[in-house]
N, C-alpha and C positions, 0 to 999 in steps of 0.2 A: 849231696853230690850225686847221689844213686840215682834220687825221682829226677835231677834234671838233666842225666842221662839219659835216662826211661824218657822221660818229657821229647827232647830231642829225637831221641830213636824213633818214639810214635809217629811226631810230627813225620818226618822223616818216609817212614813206611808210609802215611798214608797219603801224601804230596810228592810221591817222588817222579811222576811223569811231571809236572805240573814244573820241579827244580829242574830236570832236565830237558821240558820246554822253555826254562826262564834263559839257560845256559847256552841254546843250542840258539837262541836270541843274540842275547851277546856276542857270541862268537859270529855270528852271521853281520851284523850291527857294525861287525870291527871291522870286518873282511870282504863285505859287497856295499859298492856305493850307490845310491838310492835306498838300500832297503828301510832305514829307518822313514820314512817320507809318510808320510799322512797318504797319499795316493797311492802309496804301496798297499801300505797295511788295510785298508780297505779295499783291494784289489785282490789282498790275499783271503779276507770275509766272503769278496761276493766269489771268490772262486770255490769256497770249500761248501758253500748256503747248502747247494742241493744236495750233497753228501753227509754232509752234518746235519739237515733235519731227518736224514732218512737212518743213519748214525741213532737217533734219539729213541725211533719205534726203535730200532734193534738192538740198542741195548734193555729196554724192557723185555724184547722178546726173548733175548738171550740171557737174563737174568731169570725169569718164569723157565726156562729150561730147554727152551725150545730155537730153532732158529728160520730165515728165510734168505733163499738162493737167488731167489726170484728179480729181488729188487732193480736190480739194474734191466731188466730186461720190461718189466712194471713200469719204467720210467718212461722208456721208449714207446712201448704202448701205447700207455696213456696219451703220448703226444700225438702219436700220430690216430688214435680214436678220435682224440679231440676234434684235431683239423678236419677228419673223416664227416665227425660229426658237424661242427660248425657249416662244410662244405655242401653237407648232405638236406641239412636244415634252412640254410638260405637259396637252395636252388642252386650256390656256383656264384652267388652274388658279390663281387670284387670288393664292396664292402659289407660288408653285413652287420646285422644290430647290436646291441650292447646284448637285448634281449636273449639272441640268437648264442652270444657267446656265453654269457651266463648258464641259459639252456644245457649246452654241449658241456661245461664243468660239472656242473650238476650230476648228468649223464655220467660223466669219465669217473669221478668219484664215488658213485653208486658201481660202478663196474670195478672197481680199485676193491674196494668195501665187500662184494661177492666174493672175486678173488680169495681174499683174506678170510670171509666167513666160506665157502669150500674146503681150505687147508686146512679150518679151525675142524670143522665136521672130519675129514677124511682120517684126522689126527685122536677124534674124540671118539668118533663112531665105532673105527677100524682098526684103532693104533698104528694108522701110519704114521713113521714119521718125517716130522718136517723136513729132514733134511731133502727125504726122498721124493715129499711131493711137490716143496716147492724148488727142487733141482728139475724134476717133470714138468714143473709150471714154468719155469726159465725158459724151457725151450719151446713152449706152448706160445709164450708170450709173444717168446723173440719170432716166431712163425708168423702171428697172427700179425705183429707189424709189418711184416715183410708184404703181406696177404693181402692186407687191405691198400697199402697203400702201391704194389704191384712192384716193392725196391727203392722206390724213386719219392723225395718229398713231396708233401702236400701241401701245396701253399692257398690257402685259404683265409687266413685272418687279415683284421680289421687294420688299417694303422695308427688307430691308436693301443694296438695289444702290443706291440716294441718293449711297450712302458712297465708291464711287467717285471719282465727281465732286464732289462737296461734303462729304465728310466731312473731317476736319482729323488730325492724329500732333502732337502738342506743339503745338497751336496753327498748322500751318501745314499748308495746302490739301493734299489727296494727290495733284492734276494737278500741285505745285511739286514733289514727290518725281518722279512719273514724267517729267516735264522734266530733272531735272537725272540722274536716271538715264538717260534717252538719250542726254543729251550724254555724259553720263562713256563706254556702250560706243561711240557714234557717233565721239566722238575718240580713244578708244582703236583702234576698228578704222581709223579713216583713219593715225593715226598712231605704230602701232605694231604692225603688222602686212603680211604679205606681202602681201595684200589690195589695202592703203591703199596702197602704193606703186604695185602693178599700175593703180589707178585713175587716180593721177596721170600714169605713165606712158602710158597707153590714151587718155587724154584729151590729153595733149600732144603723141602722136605715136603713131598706132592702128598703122598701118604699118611702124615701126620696133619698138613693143611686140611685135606680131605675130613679126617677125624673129627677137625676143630669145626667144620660145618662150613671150610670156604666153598667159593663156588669155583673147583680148578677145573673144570674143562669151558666155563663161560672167559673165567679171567683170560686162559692160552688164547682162544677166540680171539676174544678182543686183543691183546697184545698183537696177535697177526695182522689184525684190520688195520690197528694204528699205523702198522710199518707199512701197510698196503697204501694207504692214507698220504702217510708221506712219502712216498715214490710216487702218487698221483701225483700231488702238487710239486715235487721236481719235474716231472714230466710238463707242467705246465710254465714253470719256469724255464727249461730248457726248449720248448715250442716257440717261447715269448722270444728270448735271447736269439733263434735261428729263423724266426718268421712262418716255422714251417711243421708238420709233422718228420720228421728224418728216425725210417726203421735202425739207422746205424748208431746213436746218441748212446750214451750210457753205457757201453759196452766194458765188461769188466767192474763196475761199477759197486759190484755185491763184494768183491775183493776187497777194494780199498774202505768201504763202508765195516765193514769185518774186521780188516788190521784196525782201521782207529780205533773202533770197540774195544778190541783185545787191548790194544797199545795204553786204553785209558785206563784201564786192570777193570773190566768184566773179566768172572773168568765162563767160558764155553763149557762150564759143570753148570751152572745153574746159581742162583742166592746172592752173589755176588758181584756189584756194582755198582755206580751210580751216574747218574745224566753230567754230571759236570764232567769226571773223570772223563765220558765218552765227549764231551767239547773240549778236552786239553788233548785228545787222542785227533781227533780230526785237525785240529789248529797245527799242532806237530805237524802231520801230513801235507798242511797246506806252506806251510815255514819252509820246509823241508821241501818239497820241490819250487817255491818262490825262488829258495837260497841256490838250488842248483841254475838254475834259467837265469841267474844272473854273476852265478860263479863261471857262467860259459860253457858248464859240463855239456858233451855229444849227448841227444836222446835217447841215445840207447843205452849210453852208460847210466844215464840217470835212473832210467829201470833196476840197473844189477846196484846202484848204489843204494836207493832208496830202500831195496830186499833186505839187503844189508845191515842197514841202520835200525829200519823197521823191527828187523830180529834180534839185532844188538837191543835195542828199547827196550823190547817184550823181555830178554834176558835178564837185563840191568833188573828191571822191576822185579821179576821171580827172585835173582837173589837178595832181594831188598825185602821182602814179603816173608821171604824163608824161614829167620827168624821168629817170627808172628804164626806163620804157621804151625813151628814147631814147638811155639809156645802152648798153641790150640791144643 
């Protein structure tokens, strides 16, 4: 009777966002009509895509110990580099090549990939840290969008790039492919790889990893690239979706990438995470303001309600975890 308490309580602790995303379903399920719909529930994928791949670098980042402020402002960037670029590479040409646009990603992801390798050096070199340089890089970023593009979008792509962002494979959004394709490498590199170990390792004990002869200031590195990586390609995805470079897109965006995190129980010490947890953290999010938009709630209430819940969440979890902790 004890072990299948014990059994229970386990499960329990370590699925418990996951029960109070299956709950906060049903109750929504009963109570808003449409939601259960096929054309919802894929409505609510491609809404969370770009938050949820960049969700994916940052829970590795924030698992190695470290974090990035940057991202939402990385997104915008990138978009409006891109168009910069594409615009800058074909002359102005009202359509320009497959070539031409391939080129300009290429470019915007090596510029994505700097980023992330500067933060990784300022952090390794100088012991800055992250928080400080990629909160300086936030408004670096959000500058340089504003900069290049003088405020005002860039409209420069092809029409066939739409398809990106909104085009559909069997009916279903191609931002819900490149979603579940991050997760798939995102949790294959955290958990099935030398990598994904060193991470957790670096994160739960930088001083002792060090000992053991990992490589923690290469692994932080790279953990910042990754998330740099993925706010490039939201930024590509959110160009595709609006036709355009827009300095204004993603705003806030480091916030809500950050609660899903926390919400899927990383914890912001370090060690402690995993890539699923942070896709049951973002899907809440997305549940969760689908269900208000269609319970009717005012915008602006939705804001003070969603703080709300969000904190209730993160609570619920802590005293579910408590236990276990203090078993530790």
């Amino acid at each position: 009777m004890t072990t299948s308490r014990g059994t229970v309580g386990a499960y329990v602790r370590q699925n418990s966002m996951l029960l109070i995303l299956i709950a906060l379903y049903i109750l929504v399920a009963a109570t808003a009509r449409g939601f259960f719909t096929l054309d919802n529930q894929l409505n609510i994928l491609r809404t969370i895509a770009v938050p949820g791949m960049i969700a994916f670098g940052m829970t590795l980042l924030i698992i190695v110990g470290e974090i990035d402020l940057s991202v939402g402002s990385m997104v915008a960037a990138s978009a409006c580099i891109l168009a910069w670029l594409v615009n800058a590479i074909s002359g102005g040409d009202f359509e320009p090549s497959v070539l031409v646009v391939v080129l300009s990603m290429v470019l915007t992801f090596a510029f994505g990939a700097a980023v992330g390798i500067f933060n990784g050096w300022l952090r390794n070199r100088y012991m800055v840290p992250t928080f400080i340089s990629s909160l300086a890089m936030m408004a670096t970023l959000a500058g340089l969008a504003n900069m290049i593009t003088d405020g005002t979008p860039i409209e420069s792509f092809p029409s066939w790039y739409y398809f990106i962002g909104s085009g559909r494979i069997f009916s279903i959004p191609v931002p819900v492919y490149l979603l579940l394709l991050s997760f798939v490498l995102s949790y294959v590199l955290a958990n099935f790889t030398s990598f994904g170990r060193a991470v957790y390792a670096i994160g739960g004990n930088a001083e002792a990893a060090r000992l053991s002869g990992l490589a923690v200031n290469r692994t932080r590195m790279t953990c910042l690239v990754i998330t740099s990586l993925f706010a490039v390609l939201g930024g590509i995805v959110y160009s595709s979706l609006l036709n355009s470079g827009n300095p204004t897109i993603a705003k806030g965006m480091e916030l809500e990438v950050i609660s899903a995190v926390i919400i899927g129980g990383v914890s912001l010490f370090g060690g402690k995470g995993s890539i699923w947890g942070a896709f049951v953290g973002v899907l809440f999010l997305g549940v969760l303001l689908n269900a208000m938009t269609l319970w009717g709630f005012n915008p602006y209430a939705q804001q003070v309600v969603r703080g709300i819940l969000i904190l209730g969440a993160v609570f619920i979890n802590l005293i579910i975890e408590r236990p276990q902790l203090g078993h530790a």
